[in-house]
Structure formats: structure tokens, C-alpha cells
C-alpha positions as CSV (number, residue, x, y, z in Angstrom):
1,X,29.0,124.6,264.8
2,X,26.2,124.6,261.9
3,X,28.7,125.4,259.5
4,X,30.3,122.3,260.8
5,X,27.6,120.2,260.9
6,X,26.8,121.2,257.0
7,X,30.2,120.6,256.0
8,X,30.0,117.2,257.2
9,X,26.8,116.5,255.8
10,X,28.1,118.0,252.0
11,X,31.4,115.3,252.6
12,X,29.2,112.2,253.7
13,X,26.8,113.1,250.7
14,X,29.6,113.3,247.7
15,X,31.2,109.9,249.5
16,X,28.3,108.1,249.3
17,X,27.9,108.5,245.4
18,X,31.4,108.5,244.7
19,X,32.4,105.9,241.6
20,X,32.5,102.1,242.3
21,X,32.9,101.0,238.4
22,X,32.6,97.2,238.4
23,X,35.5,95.3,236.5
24,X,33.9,93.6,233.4
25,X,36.6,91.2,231.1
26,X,37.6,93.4,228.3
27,X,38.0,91.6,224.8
28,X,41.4,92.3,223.5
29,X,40.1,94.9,220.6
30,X,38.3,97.1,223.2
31,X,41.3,96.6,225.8
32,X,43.4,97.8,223.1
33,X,41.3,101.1,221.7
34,X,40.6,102.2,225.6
35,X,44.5,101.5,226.2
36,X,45.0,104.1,223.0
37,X,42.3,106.5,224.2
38,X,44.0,107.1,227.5
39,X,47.6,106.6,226.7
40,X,47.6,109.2,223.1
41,X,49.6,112.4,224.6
42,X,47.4,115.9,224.8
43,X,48.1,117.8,221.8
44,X,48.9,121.4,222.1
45,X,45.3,122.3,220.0
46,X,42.1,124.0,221.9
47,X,39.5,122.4,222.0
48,X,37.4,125.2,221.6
49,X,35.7,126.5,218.0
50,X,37.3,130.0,218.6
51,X,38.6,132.3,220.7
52,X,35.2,134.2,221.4
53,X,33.4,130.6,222.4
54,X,36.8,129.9,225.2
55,X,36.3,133.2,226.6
56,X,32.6,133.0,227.2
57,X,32.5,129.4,228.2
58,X,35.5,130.0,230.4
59,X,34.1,132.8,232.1
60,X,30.7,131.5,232.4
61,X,32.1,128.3,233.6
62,X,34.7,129.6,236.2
63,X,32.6,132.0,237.8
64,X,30.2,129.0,239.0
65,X,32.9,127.0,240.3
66,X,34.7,129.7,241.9
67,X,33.5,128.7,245.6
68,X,34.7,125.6,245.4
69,X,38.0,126.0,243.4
70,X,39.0,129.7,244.7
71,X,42.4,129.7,242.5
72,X,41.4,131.2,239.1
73,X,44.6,129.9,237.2
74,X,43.9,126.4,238.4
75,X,40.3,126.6,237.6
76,X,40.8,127.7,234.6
77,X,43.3,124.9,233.7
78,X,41.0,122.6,235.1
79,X,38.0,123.9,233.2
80,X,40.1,124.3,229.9
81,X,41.0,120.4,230.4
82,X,37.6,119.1,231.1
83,X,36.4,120.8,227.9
84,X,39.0,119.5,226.1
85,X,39.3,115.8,227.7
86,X,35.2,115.7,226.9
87,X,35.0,117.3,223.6
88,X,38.0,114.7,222.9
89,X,35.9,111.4,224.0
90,X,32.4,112.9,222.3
91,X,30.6,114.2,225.8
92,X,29.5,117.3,226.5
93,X,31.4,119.2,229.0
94,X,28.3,120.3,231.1
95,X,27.8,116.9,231.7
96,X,31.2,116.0,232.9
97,X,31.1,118.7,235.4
98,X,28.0,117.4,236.5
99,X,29.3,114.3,237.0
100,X,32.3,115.3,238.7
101,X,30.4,117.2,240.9
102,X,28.4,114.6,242.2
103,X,31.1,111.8,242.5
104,X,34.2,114.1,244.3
105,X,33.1,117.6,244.7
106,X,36.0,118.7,242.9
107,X,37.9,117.4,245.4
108,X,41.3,116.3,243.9
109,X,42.2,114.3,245.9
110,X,38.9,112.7,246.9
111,X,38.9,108.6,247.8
112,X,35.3,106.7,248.3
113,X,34.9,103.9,250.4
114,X,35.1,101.8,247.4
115,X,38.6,103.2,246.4
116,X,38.2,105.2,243.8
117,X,40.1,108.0,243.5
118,X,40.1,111.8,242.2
119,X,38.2,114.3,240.6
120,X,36.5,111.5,238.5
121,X,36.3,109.0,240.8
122,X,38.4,105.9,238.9
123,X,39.0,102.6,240.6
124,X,42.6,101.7,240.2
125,X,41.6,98.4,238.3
126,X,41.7,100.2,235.1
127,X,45.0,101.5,235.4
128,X,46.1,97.9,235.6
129,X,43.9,97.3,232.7
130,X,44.2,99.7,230.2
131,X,46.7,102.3,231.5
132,X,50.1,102.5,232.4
133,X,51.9,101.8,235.6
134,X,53.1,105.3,236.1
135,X,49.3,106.7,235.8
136,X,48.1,108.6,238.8
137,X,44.3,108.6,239.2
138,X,45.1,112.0,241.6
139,X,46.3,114.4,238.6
140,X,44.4,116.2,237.1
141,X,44.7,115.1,233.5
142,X,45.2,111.9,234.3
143,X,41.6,111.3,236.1
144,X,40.1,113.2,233.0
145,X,41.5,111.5,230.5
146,X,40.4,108.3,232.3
147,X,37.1,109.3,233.6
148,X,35.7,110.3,230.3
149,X,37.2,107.3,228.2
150,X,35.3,105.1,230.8
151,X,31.7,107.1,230.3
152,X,32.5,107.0,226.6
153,X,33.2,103.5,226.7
154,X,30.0,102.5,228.9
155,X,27.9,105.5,226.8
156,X,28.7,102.7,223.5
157,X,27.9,99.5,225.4
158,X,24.7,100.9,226.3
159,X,23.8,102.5,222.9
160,X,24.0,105.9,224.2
161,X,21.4,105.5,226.8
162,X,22.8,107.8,229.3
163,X,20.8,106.9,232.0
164,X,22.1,103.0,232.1
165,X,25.4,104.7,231.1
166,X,25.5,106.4,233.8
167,X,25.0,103.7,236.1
168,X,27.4,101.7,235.0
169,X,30.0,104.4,235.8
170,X,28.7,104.9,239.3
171,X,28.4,100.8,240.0
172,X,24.4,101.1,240.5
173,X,23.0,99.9,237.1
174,X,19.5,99.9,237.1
175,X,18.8,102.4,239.8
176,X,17.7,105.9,239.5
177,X,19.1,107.9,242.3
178,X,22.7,108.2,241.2
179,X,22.3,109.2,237.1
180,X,19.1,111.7,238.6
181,X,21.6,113.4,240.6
182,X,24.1,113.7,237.9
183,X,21.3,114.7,235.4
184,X,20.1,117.6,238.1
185,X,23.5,118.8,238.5
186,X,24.3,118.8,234.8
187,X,20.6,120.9,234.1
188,X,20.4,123.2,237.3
189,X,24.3,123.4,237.6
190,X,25.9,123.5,234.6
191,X,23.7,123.8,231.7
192,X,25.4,126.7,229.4
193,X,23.4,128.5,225.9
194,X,25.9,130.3,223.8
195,X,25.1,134.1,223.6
196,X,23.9,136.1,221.0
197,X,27.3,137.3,219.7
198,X,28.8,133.7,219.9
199,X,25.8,132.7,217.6
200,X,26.1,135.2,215.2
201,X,29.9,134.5,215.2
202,X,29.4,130.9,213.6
203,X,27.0,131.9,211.5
């Protein structure tokens, strides 16, 4: 019964920070770059430095999500697509994960009350608006590619200021709660050094 209990508390807690991005008129130049950022197919290129750096980020990486995401193979393809997906749109990976923890709880299929759907929490009005018709917010590429082409895209409007950034993505500009939650899940969570032999390995 506690176990329950918690799990309904965990649920009601990722719901009620889940994304509510709030339609803003586009200008027809940034309509058109987001429209190329999300529609450009995936190349078959790693987004990794080398081989050593995958391996060590991988493993790092999957072990801490492996409670909630018990399939190694997809966690891995899920891990080797948020690195690349962020590395692609200029974020850091950590920091997606962070977010993504916060917003579905790496639940796929996740909806909030607002209507936003998947592991990044998209509202369907930017499908309509920059995407295709075809576009499923539930895959998993799909709500990446999306996900971090919005945060890039409010990360420029506010100069980089991830904090505002931040709370544009979630709906709740201006208040704290939502980017601190992100930020302590991105530090305590996620937050990953490259060892010693990766170091010396670039050097």
C-alpha cells in the first residue's frame, strides 16, 4: 500500500510540471529555421568526440537511468539520441535529461493536463507550426528533435539566460519553482566529469 501511495505521489508530481509551452506568432524567418531544425533527417554520424568518450558517457549515463528504463538496448538508443539531438541544437545533454526528467519521467508516452505529450513534453501546436503532419510527439526521436529545437529556440530569445529559458519551455516565466527543479535534477542527477583517461585522450 505505501509503495502505492508513493507511486501516486511520483505521477501527480511529474504531471504537475509537465510542459505547457505557450504559442507565441512566429515571424516567417524563425518559422522557417525551426521548420529546418526539426524536419533535417538524422545523419548516420555520432555525436560523440570518440569512441572512448560514448563508452564512458553511455555507461555512466545508463547505469543511472536503469530503474526507470530497465531495457538496456532502448536505453541506450534513447541515451545515444538525446546526446546527439542536444549536442545537435547546442545544449548539453545533462541538462536535457534533467529536463526530461522533471517534465515526463521518462515516460514515453506521458500526457499533462495541458496536453503536451512525450518524453519532452511538446504541445501539439508546434507540430502544426513548424513540423509536419505525419510528426508524432510519442516517438522517441521525434519528441527530441522537437523538444530541444524549442529550448534552443527560447535559450536565443532570452539571450541564453537559462533560467527565463527555461520557463518559457515549462509555461511559467518568471517563476522559480519549475527551472529550480530542472537545475537540481540536471546538478544532483545528471551532472557527468570526464575521467582521467578521457582527458588525457583529447589531450
Amino acid at each position: 500500500m505505501r509503495l502505492l501511495i508513493a507511486s501516486i505521489c511520483l505521477l501527480s508530481a511529474s504531471a504537475a510540471f509537465a510542459g505547457a509551452q505557450q504559442y507565441e506568432p512566429l515571424s516567417a524567418s524563425v518559422r522557417g529555421a525551426l521548420h529546418k531544425a526539426v524536419s533535417d533527417s538524422r545523419p548516420s554520424v555520432s555525436s560523440f568526440h570518440s569512441s572512448i568518450e560514448a563508452v564512458e558517457w553511455l555507461g555512466d549515463m545508463s547505469r543511472r537511468l536503469e530503474k526507470r528504463i530497465p531495457n538496456r538496448e532502448y536505453r541506450i538508443d534513447l541515451l545515444r539520441s538525446i546526446h546527439y539531438e542536444a549536442t545537435r541544437a547546442g545544449l548539453d545533454p545533462q541538462l536535457v535529461l534533467g529536463l526530461m526528467q522533471v517534465e515526463s519521467g521518462f515516460r514515453k508516452y506521458a500526457v499533462s493536463s495541458a496536453g503536451a505529450r512525450g518524453y519532452m513534453q511538446v504541445m501539439p501546436f508546434w507540430v502544426k507550426l513548424i513540423g509536419r503532419p505525419e510528426d508524432s510527439l510519442f516517438d522517441l526521436r521525434t519528441s527530441l528533435r522537437y523538444g530541444c529545437t524549442i529550448l534552443r529556440h527560447y535559450l536565443d530569445i532570452e539571450k541564453g539566460d537559462i533560467f527565463r529559458a527555461l520557463g518559457r519551455y515549462n509555461g511559467s516565466l518568471g517563476k522559480a519553482e519549475y527551472p529550480n527543479m530542472v537545475r537540481a535534477a540536471w546538478q544532483n542527477q545528471w551532472a557527468y566529469e570526464k575521467t582521467t583517461q578521457l582527458s588525457q585522450a583529447g589531450q
